[in-house]
N, C-alpha and C positions, 0 to 999 in steps of 0.2 A: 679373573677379577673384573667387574665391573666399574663405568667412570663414578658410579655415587661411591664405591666401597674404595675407590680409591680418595676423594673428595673432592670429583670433579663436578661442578653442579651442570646438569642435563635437562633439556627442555625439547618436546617434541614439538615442531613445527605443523600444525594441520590447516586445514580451511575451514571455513563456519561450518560449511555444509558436513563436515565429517564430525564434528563434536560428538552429535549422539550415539556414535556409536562408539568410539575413539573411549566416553565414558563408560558405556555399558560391557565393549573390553576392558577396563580397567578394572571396572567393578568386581567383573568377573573372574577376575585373577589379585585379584586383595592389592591392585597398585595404585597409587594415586600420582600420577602425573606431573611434571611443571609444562604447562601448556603456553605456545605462542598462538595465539591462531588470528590466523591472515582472512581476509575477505578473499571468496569463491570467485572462477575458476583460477588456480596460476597456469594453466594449460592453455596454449593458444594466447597466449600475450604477445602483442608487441613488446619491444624495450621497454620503451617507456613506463607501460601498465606496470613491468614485472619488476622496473628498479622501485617504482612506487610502493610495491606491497614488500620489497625487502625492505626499504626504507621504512616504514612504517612497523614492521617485524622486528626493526634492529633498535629504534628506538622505543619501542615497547622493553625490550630485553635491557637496552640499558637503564631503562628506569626502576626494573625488577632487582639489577643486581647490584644496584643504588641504595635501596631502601633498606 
């Protein structure tokens, strides 16, 4: 069983840079996505950088499962 078949709601975390294709897999396989996407790279962050784009990911998501 999967988390949506159970009614867990799922969101895949990517970077801008990964979108087009991140789509064009989904396309691909008849999915449609709940997407976060964070500003490129999270690789090679300091702290700071990297709690910035969580922080920014986490409040994006609670605005999503607000609405």
């Amino acid at each position: 069983m999967t988390f949506e078949e159970a009614g867990v709601e799922t969101y895949i975390v990517i970077t801008e840079t990964f979108l087009p294709l991140v789509r064009a897999q989904a396309k691909a396989r008849g999915a449609n996505p709940k997407l976060l996407i964070v500003k490129h790279p999270v690789g090679g962050l300091n702290e700071d950088e990297l709690r910035e784009r969580i922080q920014t990911a986490f409040g994006e998501l609670k605005t999503v499962l607000a609405a």
